[in-house]
C-alpha positions in Angstrom: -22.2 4.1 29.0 -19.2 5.9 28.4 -18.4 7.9 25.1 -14.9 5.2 25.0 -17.2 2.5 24.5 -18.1 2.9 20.8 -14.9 4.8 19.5 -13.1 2.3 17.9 -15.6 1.4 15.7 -15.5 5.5 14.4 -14.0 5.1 10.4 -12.6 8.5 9.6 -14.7 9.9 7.1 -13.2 9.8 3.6 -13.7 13.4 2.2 -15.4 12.5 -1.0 -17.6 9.7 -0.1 -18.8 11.5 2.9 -19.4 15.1 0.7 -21.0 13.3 -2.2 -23.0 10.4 0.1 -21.5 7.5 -1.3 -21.7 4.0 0.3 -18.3 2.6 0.9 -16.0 -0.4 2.5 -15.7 2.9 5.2 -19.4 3.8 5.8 -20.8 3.3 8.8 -24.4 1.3 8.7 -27.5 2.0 10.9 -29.4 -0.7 9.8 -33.7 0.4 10.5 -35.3 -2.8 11.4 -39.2 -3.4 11.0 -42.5 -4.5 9.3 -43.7 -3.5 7.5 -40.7 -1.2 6.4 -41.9 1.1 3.5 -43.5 3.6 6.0 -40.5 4.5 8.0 -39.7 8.4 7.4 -36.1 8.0 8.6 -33.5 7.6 6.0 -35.1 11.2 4.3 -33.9 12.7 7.9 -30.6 10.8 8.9 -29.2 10.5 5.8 -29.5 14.2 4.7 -28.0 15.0 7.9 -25.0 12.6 7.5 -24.6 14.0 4.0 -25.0 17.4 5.2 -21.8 16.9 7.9 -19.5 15.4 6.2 -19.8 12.4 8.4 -19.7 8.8 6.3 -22.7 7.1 8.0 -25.9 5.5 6.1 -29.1 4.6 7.6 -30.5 1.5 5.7 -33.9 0.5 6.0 -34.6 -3.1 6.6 -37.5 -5.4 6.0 -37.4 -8.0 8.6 -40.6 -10.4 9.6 -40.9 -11.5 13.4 -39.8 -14.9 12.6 -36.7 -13.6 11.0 -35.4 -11.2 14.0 -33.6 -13.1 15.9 -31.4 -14.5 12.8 -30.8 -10.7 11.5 -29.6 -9.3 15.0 -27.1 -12.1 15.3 -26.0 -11.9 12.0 -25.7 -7.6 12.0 -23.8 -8.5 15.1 -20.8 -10.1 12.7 -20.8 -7.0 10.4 -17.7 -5.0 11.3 -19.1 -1.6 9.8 -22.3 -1.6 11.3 -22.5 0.8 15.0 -26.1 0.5 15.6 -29.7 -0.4 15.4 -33.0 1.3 14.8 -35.9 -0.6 16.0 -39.6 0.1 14.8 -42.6 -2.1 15.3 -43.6 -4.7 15.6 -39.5 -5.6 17.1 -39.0 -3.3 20.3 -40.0 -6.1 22.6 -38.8 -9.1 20.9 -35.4 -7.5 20.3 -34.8 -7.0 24.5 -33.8 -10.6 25.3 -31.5 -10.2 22.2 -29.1 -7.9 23.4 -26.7 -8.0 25.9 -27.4 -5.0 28.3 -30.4 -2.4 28.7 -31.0 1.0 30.1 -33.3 1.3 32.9 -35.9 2.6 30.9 -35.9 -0.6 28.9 -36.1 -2.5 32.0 -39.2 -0.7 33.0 -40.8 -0.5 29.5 -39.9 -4.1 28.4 -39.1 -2.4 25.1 -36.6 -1.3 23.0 -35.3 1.0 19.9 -31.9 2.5 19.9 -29.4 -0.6 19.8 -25.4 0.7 20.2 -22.4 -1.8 18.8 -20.0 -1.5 21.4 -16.1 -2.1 20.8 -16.4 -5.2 22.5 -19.2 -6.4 19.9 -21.6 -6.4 22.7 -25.4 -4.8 21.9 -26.7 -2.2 24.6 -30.5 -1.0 24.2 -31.5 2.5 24.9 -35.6 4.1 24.9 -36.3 7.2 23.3 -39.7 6.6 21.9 -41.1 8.1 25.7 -38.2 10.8 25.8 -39.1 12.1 22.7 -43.1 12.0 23.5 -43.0 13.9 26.6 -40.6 16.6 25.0 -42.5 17.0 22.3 -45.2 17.8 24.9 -43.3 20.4 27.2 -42.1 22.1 23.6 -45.9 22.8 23.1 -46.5 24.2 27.0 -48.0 21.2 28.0 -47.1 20.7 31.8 -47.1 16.7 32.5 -47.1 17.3 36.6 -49.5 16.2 38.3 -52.3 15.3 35.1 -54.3 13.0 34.3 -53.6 10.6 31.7 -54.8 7.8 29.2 -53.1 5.6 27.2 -53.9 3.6 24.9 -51.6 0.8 23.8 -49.4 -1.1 25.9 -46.9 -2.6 22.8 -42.9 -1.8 22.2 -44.0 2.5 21.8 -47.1 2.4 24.3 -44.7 0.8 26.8 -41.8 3.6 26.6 -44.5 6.1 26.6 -46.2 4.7 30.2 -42.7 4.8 31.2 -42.1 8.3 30.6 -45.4 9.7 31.5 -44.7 7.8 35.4 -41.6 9.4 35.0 -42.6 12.9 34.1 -44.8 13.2 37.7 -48.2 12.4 36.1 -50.6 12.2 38.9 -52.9 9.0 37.5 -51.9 7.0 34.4 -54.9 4.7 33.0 -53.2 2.1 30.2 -56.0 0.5 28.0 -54.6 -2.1 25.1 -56.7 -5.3 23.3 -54.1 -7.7 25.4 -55.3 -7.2 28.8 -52.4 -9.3 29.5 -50.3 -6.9 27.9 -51.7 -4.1 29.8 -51.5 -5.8 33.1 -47.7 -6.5 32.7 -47.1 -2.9 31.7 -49.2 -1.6 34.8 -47.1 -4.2 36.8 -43.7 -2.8 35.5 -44.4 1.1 35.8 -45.8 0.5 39.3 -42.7 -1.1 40.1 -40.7 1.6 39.3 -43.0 4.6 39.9 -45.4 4.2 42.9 -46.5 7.2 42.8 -47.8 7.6 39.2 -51.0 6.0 39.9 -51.1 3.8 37.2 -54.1 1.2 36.4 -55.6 -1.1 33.4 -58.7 1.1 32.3 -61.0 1.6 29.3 -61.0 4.1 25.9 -63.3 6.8 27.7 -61.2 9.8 27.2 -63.5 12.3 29.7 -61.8 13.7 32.6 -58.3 13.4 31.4 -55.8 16.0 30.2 -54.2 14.0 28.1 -55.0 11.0 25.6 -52.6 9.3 23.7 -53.0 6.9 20.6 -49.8 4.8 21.1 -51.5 2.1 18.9 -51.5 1.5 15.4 -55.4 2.6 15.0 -55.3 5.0 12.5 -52.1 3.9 10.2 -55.3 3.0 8.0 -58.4 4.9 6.4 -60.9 2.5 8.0 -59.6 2.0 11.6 -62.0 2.7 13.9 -61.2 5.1 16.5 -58.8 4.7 19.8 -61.2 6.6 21.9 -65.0 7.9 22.0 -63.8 11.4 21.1 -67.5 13.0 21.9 -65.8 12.3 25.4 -62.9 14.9 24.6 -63.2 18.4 26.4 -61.2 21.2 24.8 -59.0 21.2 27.4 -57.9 17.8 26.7 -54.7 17.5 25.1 -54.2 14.9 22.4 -50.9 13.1 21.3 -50.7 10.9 18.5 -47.9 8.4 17.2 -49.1 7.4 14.2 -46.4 8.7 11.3 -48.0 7.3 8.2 -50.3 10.6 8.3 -50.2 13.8 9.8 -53.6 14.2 10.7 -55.5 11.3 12.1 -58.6 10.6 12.4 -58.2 10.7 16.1 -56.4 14.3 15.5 -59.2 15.8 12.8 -61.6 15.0 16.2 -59.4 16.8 18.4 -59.0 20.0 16.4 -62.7 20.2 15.6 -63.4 19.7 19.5 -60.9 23.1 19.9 -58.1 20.3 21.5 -54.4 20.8 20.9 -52.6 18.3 19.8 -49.1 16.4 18.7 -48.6 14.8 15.8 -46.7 11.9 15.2 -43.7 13.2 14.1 -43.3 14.9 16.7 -41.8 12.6 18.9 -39.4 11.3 15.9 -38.0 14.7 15.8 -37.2 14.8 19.4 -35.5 11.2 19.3 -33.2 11.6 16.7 -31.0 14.0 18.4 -31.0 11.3 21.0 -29.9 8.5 18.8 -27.2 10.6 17.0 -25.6 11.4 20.0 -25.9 7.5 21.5 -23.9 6.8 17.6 -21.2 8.9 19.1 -22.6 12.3 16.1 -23.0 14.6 18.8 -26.4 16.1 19.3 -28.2 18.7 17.0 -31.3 20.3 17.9 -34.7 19.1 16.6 -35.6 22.0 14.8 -32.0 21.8 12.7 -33.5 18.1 11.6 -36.6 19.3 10.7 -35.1 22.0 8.4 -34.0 18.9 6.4 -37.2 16.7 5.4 
């Protein structure tokens, strides 16, 4: 996509609202779109950052049910001031047949969460959920080449993830989700594109992988069971989690008592931002700038 594509929707910032963060006919609106909506750690990140650079932006969070998507999307579409789209669960594969071109990596994921307003009104989806997952990973020395990996969860983040981890040269790549049908269409879609990834529908026995990752939402609550069987965790296993409503999950208590290391949640929202900004047309800071914010 070129850079030309969203600059005439770029309001120059007016000097006060944008210094003192107030919402005007000018602003720029990043509507967040999910549900439940409360959880979402974003606006304390973007909007600081906006504020911070003078630029006259605002991230709005949005409560919007399943049955109400399709209505929002077309009606965000009318909204002259808005550039773009966050998507969060449970939307990043409903909103795909919504828009009017995707990357590649949506193609391949089936899902969907950076949505771009282009001068032309169209909507183009991007993927950074995966992107910012496996970067998160090489930031902590973890070498995705050639290992062996579990997943489990084949929904809107589970799917960018398989995507990435194909992607990234991962030597075998067993998906497990509660949908087999789900799983089996994600296994279809990253064999497609990555033949050599060995991917395959498999079960929640993490022994004998390098990596296991919770891409579901077991362990958003205190009495979820557990993704995996963790007395099947070695301490060489490496553990990523994408659960953001806690730090430390059950899942990741496990892994830190079994000596594993590990990757939190927001982990991967750090390395996406950057990614998001710069699709906005904000240029591109570096994650450890935006976690000097929140």
């Amino acid at each position: 996509m070129s850079p030309t594509d969203t600059a005439s929707h770029a309001a120059p910032a007016g000097p006060t609202q944008a210094v003192q963060g107030i919402v005007s006919g000018t602003t720029l609106l990043y509507p967040h779109l999910g549900d439940p909506i409360d959880i979402v750690r974003s606006p304390f990140i973007y909007n600081p950052w906006f504020l911070g650079h003078g630029i006259d932006a605002s991230l709005v969070p949005m409560g919007v049910s399943s049955a109400h998507l399709a209505v929002t999307v077309a009606g965000l579409r009318a909204v002259s001031n808005v550039r773009g789209l966050i998507v969060t669960m449970p939307h990043k594969l409903a909103i795909v047949p919504l828009l009017d071109s995707v990357s590649q990596g949506v193609s391949v994921a089936g899902s969907c969460n950076a949505v771009v307003k282009r001068a032309d009104g169209s909507l183009h989806g991007e993927l950074f959920d995966g992107t910012g997952f496996t970067a998160g990973l090489a930031r902590k020395g973890f070498v995705l080449s050639g290992a062996r990996c579990l997943l489990i969860g084949a929904g809107g983040v589970g799917s960018a993830i398989a995507a990435a981890l194909a992607e990234g040269g991962c030597s075998s790549l067993s998906i497990h989700d509660r949908a087999p049908a789900a799983t089996a269409a994600l296994v279809d879609r990253v064999r497609a594109a990555f033949p050599a990834a060995g991917t395959h529908a498999g079960g929640t026995d993490p022994a004998g992988f390098d990596l296991v990752v919770n891409a579901s939402p077991l362990g958003m609550n205190a009495d979820d069971p557990l993704p995996v069987d963790v007395a099947g965790l070695a301490p060489s296993t490496f553990v990523g989690e994408v659960v953001m409503k806690r730090t430390m999950t059950p899942l990741l208590e496990a892994a830190r008592a079994r000596g594993c290391r590990f990757q939190v949640g927001t982990d991967m929202l750090y390395e996406q931002i950057p990614l998001y900004l710069e699709l906005f047309g904000h240029g591109r800071p570096s994650p450890d700038e935006l976690r000097a914010i929140a």
